[in-house]
C-alpha positions in Angstrom: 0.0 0.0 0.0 2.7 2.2 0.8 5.2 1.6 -2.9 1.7 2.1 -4.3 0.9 5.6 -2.9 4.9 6.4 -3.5 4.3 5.5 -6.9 1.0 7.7 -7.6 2.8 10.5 -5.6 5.9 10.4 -7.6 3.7 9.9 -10.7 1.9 13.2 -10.2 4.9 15.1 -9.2 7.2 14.3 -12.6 3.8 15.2 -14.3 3.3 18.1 -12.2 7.2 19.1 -13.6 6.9 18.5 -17.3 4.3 20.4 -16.9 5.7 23.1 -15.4 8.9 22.5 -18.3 6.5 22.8 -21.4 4.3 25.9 -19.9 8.1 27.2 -19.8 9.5 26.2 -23.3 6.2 27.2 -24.4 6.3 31.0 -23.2 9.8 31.3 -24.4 8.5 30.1 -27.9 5.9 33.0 -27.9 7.8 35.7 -26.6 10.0 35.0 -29.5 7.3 35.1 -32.2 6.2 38.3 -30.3 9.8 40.1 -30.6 10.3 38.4 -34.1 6.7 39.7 -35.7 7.1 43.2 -34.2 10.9 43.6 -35.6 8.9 42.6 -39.1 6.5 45.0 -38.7 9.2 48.1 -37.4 11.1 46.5 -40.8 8.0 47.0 -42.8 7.4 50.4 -41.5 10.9 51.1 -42.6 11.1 53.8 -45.3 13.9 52.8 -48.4 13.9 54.7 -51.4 15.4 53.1 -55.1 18.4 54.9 -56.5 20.7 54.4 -59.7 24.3 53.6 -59.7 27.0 53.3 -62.7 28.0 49.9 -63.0 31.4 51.0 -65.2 33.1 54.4 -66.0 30.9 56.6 -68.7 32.3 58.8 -70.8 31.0 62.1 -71.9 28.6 61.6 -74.7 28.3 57.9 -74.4 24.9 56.7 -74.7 23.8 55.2 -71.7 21.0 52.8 -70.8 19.7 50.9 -67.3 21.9 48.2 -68.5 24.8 50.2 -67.6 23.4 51.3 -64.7 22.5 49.6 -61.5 19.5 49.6 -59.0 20.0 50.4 -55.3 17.4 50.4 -52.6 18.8 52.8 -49.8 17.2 53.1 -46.2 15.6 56.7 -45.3 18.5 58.1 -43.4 21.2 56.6 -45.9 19.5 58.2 -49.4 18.8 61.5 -47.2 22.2 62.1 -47.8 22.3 62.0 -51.0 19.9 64.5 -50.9 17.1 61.9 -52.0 13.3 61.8 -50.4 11.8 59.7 -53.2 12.2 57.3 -55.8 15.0 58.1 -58.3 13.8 58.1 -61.6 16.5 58.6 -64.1 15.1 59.3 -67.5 16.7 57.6 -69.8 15.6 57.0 -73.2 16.4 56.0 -76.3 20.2 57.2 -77.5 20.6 59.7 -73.7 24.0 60.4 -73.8 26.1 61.7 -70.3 26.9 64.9 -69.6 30.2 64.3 -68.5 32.5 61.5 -67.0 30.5 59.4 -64.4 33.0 57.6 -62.4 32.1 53.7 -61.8 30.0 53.5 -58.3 28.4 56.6 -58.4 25.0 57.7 -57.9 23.2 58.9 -60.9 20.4 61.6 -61.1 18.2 62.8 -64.2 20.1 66.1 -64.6 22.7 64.1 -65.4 21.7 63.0 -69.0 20.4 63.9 -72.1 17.7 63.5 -74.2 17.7 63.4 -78.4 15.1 66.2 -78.1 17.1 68.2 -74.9 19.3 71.3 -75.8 22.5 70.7 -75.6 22.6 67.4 -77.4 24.3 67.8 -80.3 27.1 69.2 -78.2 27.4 65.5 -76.6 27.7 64.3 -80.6 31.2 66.5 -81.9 34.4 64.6 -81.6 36.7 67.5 -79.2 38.4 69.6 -81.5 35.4 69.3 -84.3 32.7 72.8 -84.7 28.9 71.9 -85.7 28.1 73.7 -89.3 24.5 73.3 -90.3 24.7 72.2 -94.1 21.5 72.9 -96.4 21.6 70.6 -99.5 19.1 69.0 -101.8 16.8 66.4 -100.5 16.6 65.4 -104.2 18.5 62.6 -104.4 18.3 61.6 -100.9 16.5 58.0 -99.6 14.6 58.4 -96.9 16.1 56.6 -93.6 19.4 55.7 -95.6 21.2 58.2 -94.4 21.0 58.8 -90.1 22.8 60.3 -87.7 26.3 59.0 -86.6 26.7 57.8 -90.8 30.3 58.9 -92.0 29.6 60.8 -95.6 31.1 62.0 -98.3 30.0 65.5 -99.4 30.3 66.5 -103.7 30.1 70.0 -105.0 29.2 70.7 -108.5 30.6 73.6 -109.8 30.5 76.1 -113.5 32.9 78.8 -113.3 29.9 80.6 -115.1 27.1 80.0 -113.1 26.2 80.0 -109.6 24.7 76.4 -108.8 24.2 77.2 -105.4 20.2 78.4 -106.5 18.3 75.5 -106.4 17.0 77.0 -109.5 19.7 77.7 -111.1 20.5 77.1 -115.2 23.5 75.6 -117.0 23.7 77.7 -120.0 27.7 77.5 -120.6 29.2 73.4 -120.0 32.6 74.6 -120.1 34.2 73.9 -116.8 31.5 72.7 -115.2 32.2 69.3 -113.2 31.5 67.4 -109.4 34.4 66.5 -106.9 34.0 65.1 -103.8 34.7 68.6 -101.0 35.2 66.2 -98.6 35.2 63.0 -97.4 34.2 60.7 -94.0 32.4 63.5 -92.6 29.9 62.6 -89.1 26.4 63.6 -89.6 25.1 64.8 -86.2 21.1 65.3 -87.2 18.9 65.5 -90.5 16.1 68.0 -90.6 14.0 68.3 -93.5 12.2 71.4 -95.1 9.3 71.9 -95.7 8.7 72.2 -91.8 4.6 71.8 -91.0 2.8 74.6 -88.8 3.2 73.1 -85.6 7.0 72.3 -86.4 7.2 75.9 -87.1 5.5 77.2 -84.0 8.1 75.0 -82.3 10.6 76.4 -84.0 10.3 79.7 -83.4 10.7 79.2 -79.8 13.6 77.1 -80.4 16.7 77.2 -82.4 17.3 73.4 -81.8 17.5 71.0 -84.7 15.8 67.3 -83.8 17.3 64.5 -85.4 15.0 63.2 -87.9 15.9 61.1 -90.4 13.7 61.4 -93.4 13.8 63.4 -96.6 11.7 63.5 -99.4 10.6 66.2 -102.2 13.1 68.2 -103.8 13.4 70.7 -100.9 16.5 71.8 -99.1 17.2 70.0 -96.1 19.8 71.0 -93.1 22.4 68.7 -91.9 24.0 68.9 -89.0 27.9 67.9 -89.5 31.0 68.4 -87.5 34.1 69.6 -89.4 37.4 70.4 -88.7 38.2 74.4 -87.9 40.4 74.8 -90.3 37.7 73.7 -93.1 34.7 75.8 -92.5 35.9 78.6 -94.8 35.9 76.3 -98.3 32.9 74.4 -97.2 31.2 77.9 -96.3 32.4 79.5 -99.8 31.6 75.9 -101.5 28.4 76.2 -100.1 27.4 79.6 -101.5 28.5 78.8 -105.3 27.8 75.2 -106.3 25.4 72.7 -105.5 26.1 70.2 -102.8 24.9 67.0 -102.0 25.8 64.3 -99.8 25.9 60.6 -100.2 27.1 57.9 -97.3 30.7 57.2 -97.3 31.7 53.3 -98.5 34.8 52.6 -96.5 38.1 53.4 -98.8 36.6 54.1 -101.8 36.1 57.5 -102.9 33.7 59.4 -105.0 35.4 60.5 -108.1 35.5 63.3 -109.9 33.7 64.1 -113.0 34.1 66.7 -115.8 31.2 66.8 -118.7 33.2 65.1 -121.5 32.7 61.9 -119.3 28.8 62.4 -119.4 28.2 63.8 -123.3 31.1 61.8 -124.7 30.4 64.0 -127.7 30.3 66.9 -125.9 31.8 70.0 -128.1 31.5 73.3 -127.4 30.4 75.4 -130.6 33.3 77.9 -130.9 32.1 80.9 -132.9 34.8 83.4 -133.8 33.9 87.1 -133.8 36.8 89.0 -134.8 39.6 88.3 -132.6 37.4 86.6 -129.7 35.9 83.6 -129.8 32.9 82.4 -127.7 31.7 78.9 -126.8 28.0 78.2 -126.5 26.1 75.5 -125.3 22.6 74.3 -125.1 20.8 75.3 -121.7 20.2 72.3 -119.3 18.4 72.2 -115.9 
């Protein structure tokens, strides 16, 4: 009787302990859900903003896109000193060039590139040493979209020592002399715009002196090309370009345009001399 009341009594006192040992194990589990679901909810209420950041060096002019960029997500207090309070944003799109160098690892901000239609742009396109000239030539023989900016071309006068061609108008009435060399060669076209503009392009216009780079061209109209040209060239192209006609055509690698004279168009070409005393006079049928 008594092992048997020892053994209930010890029975109910280990149970009485394990007990005890689970109600333990048990708040100790739920104060640590307690402390783990409140530091998720202080993390939630944690403010991080996104920022961009160069993943490489970028050069001046370079066109840059996300891929060359990375995203960051900075904590409050971290992006406030950059100076950030919201989401960065950069901008880019299609063909945004830098402003200047951009160090690899550095934050990036809007302000920092530029857009095709942004002033300013072309000046992210000249090679250093090079000046922009805007070029107006015939859209005549121009294909639409064959001819874009950053193409290399080659640019060919055709001159008469008679006649100015530089009129789109203008008449051959004397063949002697006239023929077409090639000005210059490998030039960088910068941007294309074509004339006739339409009455909203002109409204924009007149607020604006910059020149968008479109690429089409049709009609027989002038059109204005945006080049960059050496210095110590822009007095023969600007003489070139107010006494013969000019038109440009994309450069093919090493081989040249040739030049031309009109004995290697009319391969009968004579001029009919007429002798007046002691002068003589040639004459030629008028062409347009």
């Amino acid at each position: 009787m008594n092992s048997r009341l020892i053994f209930i009594l010890s029975f109910i006192f280990v149970a009485f302990g394990l007990f005890t040992v689970m109600q333990n194990v048990n708040a100790r589990a739920e104060a640590n859900a307690k402390k783990q679901a409140q530091a998720q909810v202080e993390e939630k209420k944690e403010v991080k903003f996104v920022l961009w950041r160069s993943k490489h060096d970028l050069a001046r002019g370079e066109v840059v896109t996300k891929n060359k960029l990375e995203r960051v997500v900075l904590p409050e207090l971290e992006a406030n000193e950059f100076g950030v309070n919201s989401d960065i944003d950069v901008g880019l799109v299609q063909d945004s060039r830098a402003n200047h160098n951009i160090p690899a690892g550095t934050y990036v901000f809007p302000e920092q590139f530029t857009a095709p239609n942004q002033a300013g742009y072309l000046d992210l396109l000249a090679s250093e040493g090079n000046i922009l000239y805007p070029l107006p030539i015939s859209t005549i023989n121009l294909i639409n979209n064959y001819i874009r900016p950053g193409d290399l071309v080659d640019i060919v006068s055709v001159s008469s020592p008679s006649t100015n061609l530089s009129d789109v108008n203008a008449k051959i009435s004397r063949f002697e002399g006239v023929q077409a060399n090639a000005l210059i060669r490998n030039i960088k076209v910068l941007a294309i715009e074509q004339a006739p503009l339409t009455e909203e392009e002109v409204n924009n216009r007149s607020n604006s002196s910059q020149i968008s780079a479109r690429v089409s061209a049709s009609g027989s109209d002038k059109t204005t090309v945006v080049i960059e040209i050496a210095p110590d060239f822009v007095s023969r192209l600007t003489l070139a370009q107010r006494t013969t006609h000019l038109e440009i055509y994309r450069s093919q690698g090493g081989n040249g345009i040739p030049s031309a004279k009109m004995s290697d168009v009319l391969n009968n070409y004579h001029g009919i001399r007429e002798l007046r005393g002691a002068e003589s006079n040639v004459t030629n049928v008028e062409i347009n």
